[in-house]
N, C-alpha and C positions, 0 to 999 in steps of 0.2 A: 758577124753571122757565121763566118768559116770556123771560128773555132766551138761553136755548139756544137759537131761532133766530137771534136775532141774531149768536148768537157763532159758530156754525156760517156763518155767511151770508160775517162777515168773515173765516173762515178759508177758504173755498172764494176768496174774492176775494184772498187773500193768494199764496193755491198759485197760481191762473192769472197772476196780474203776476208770480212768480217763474218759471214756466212763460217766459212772454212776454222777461223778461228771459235767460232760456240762450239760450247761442247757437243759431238755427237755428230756437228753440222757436216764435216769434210771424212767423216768415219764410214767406213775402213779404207784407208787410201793404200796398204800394206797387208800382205798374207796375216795368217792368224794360226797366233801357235795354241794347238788345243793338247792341256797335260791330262794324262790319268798316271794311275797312280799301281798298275800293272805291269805285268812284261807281254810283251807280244803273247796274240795264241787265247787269251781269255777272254773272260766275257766283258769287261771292258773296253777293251781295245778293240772286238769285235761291234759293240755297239756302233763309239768311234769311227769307227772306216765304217761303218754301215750308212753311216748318216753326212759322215763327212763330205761329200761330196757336193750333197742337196744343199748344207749347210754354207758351204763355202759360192757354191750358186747364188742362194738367196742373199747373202751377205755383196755377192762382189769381186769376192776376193780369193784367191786360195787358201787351205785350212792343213795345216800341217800339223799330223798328231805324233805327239812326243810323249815316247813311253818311256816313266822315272819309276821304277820299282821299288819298293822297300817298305820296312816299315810302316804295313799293314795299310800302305797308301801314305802314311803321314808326309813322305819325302816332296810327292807330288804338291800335297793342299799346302804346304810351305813354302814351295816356290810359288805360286799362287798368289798366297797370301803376301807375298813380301814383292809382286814383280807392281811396277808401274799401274796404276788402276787406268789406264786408257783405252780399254777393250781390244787391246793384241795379243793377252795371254791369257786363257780363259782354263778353268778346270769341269772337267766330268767327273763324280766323284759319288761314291755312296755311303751309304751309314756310317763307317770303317770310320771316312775324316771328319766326320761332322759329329758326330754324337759317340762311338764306341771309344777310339783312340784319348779323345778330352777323359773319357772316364775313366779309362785305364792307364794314363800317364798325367799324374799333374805339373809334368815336367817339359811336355811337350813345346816345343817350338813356336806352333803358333796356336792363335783360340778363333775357336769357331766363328767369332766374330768378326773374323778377318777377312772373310768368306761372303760376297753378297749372295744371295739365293735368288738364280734366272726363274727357273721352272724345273719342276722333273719329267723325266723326258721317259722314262719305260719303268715298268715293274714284271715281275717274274719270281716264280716259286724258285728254291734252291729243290736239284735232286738229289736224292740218297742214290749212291751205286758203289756196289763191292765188284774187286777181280773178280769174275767170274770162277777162278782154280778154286776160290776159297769153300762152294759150296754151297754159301747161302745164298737160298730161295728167296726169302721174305722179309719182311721187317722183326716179325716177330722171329727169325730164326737166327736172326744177328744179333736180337735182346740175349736170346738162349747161347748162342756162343760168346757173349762178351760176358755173360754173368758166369758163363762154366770157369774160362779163365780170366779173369777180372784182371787189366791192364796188359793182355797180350796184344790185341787189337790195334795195330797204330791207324788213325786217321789224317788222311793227308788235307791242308789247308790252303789259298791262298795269302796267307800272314796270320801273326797274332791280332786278334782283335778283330779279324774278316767277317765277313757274314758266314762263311762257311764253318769258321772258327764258332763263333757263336748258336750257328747250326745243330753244331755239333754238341757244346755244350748245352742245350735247351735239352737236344734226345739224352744224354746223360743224367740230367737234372729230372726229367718227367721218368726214366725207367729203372734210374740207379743204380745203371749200368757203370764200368769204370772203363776208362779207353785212352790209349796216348794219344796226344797229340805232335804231330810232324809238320811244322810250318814252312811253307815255298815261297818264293819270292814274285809267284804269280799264280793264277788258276792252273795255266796251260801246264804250268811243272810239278804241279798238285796231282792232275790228271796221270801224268807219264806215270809219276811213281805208284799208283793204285796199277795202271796197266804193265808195269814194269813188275808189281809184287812186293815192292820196297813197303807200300804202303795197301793194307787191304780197302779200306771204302775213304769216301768222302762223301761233304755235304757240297756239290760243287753247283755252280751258275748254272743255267740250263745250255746257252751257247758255248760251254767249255765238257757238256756230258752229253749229252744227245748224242751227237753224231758221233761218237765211241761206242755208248750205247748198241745204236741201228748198225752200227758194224761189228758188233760183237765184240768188242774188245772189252767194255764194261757189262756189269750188269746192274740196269739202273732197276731198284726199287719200289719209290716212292717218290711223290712231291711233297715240298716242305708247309705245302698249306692243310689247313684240318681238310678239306673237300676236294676233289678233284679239279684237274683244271681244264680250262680246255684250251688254253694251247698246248700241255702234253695229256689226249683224253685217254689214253692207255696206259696208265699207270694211274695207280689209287691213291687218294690223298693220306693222310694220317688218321683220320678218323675209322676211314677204310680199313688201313693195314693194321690195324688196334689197338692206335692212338689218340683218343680223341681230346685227350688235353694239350698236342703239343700242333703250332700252326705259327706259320714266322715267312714272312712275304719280303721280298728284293726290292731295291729302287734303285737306279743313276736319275743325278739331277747334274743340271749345269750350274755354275758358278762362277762369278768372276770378283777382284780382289777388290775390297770393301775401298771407298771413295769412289767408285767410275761413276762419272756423271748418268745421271738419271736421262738425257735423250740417248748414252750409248747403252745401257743395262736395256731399254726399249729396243733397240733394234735388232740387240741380241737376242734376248727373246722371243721377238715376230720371225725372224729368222731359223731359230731352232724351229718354233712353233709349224714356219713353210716344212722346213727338213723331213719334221717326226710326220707331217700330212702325207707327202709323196708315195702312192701305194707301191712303186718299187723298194724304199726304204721301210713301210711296213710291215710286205711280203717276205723282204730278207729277216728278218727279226722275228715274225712270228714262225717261221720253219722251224727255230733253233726254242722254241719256245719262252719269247720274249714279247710283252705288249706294249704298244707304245700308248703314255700315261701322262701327256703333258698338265700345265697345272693352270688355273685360269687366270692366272696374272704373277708376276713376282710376286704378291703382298700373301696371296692364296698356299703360294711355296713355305712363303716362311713361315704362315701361319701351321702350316703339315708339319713342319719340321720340330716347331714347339712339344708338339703332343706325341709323334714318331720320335722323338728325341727323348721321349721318357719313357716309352718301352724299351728302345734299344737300352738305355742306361740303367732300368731297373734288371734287363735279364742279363747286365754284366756281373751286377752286384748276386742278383738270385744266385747264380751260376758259378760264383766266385771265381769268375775267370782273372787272371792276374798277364801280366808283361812275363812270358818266358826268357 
């Protein structure tokens, strides 16, 4: 009879290490590294820390954001892709890695497949904004000076292959306009150099132009949607400014590296899902003019991704944008 606690003792200790051992069961026992594929200062790593906190909350755990710049994000979704699928390395990451980069390098490191799809977590118009020295008013008075001198114009980017990249290429493609492009190694150093004069506009994130914007240092134009938006209601969409063929909308989603068991891909996602709720992490995001857009399940994400993946890829090829 004395040893029924004992044996009771080490059956409960048996069930919890076989608990611990299922996938997902003893997850997250350790911090969590979240990569993008930015350098500090843009509107990625701005999401990032915006969210990070709640995220790391609902998870359990601390969440430490590691920013891996380069190659138009590709540097980040390949470490991703290649790190352990146990849900300790996770990626936020937009179009760039998932659908523009594949189309633009067949040489690329990893493939999209490598990449399981959590949920997307915000979208946001890109906005147009020139130095303010240069003079132009409008959208249409930057058609009129990029057509007067056709390739004087540089525009600054967060990489080849970026959404701003592609921005930019869309407005060229719809006005036949001609213009350089100057690509950075992140948003925030895109920004400098429009503010610096290095580079006169860009198509940049809203949380990497705005607040330049409101402090006069840039001047922002337009949102990159055909209609106005409202989270920036002061400024005019494309159709507005007298555009109406040209409209092209942002997203970050989360990601984590293809095999992680299916109970940890869940809790990641219920997790982000608490994060992007939290109205202080909504507040902070939509100031900077960002919505949060999560997705109604993994299967729903990757279903977006099929059909968003063949705009992004047809306006590579329309646009004949190439690997500089």
């Amino acid at each position: 009879m004395k040893r029924r606690p004992l044996l009771l003792a080490a059956g409960l200790c048996a069930l919890a290490s076989a608990a611990f051992a299922q996938p997902g069961g003893g997850y997250p026992a350790k911090p969590i590294r979240l990569v993008i594929g930015f350098a500090p200062g843009g509107a990625a790593d701005y999401v990032a820390r915006a969210m990070g906190e709640a995220f790391g909350k609902a998870l359990g755990q601390p969440v430490v954001v590691d920013n891996k710049p380069g190659n138009g994000s590709s540097i980040a979704a390949d470490i991703v892709a290649k790190a352990a699928p146990d849900g300790y390395t996770l990626l936020i990451a937009s179009p760039s890695s998932i659908s523009v980069n594949p189309a633009l390098n067949a040489r690329l490191s990893y493939k999209p497949s490598d990449l399981l799809p959590v949920t997307r977590i915000t979208t946001s118009p890109l906005v147009l904004a020139v130095n303010p020295a240069t003079g132009i008013q409008s959208v249409q008075d930057l058609v009129a000076a990029a057509r007067k001198e056709p390739g004087r114009l540089n525009y600054s980017t967060s990489g080849n292959g970026s959404a701003p990249h592609l921005g930019a290429a869309l407005f060229s493609m719809v006005t036949g306009v001609e213009m350089t492009h100057i690509p950075y190694k992140g948003g925030s150093l895109a920004i400098q150099s429009v503010m610096a004069g290095d580079t006169q506009l860009t198509f940049g994130t809203s949380p990497s132009v705005l607040p330049m914007a409101n402090g006069g240092k840039l001047r922002a134009l337009a949102v990159s949607t055909r209609e106005r938006s409202p989270l920036v209601p002061n400024l005019p969409g494309m159709r507005e400014a007298g555009l109406p063929d040209y409209n092209l909308e942002f997203w970050y989603g989360m990601f984590l590296p293809a095999g992680t068991p299916a109970p940890i891909v869940h809790k990641v996602y219920e997790a982000t899902v608490a994060a992007m709720q939290q109205p202080a992490v909504r507040a902070s995001l939509a100031r900077d003019g960002t919505e949060v857009s999560v997705s109604a399940s993994p299967q729903a994400f990757e279903s977006f991704l099929v059909e968003d993946g063949q705009f992004w890829s047809k306006l590579v090829r329309s646009a004949n944008v190439k690997v500089e």
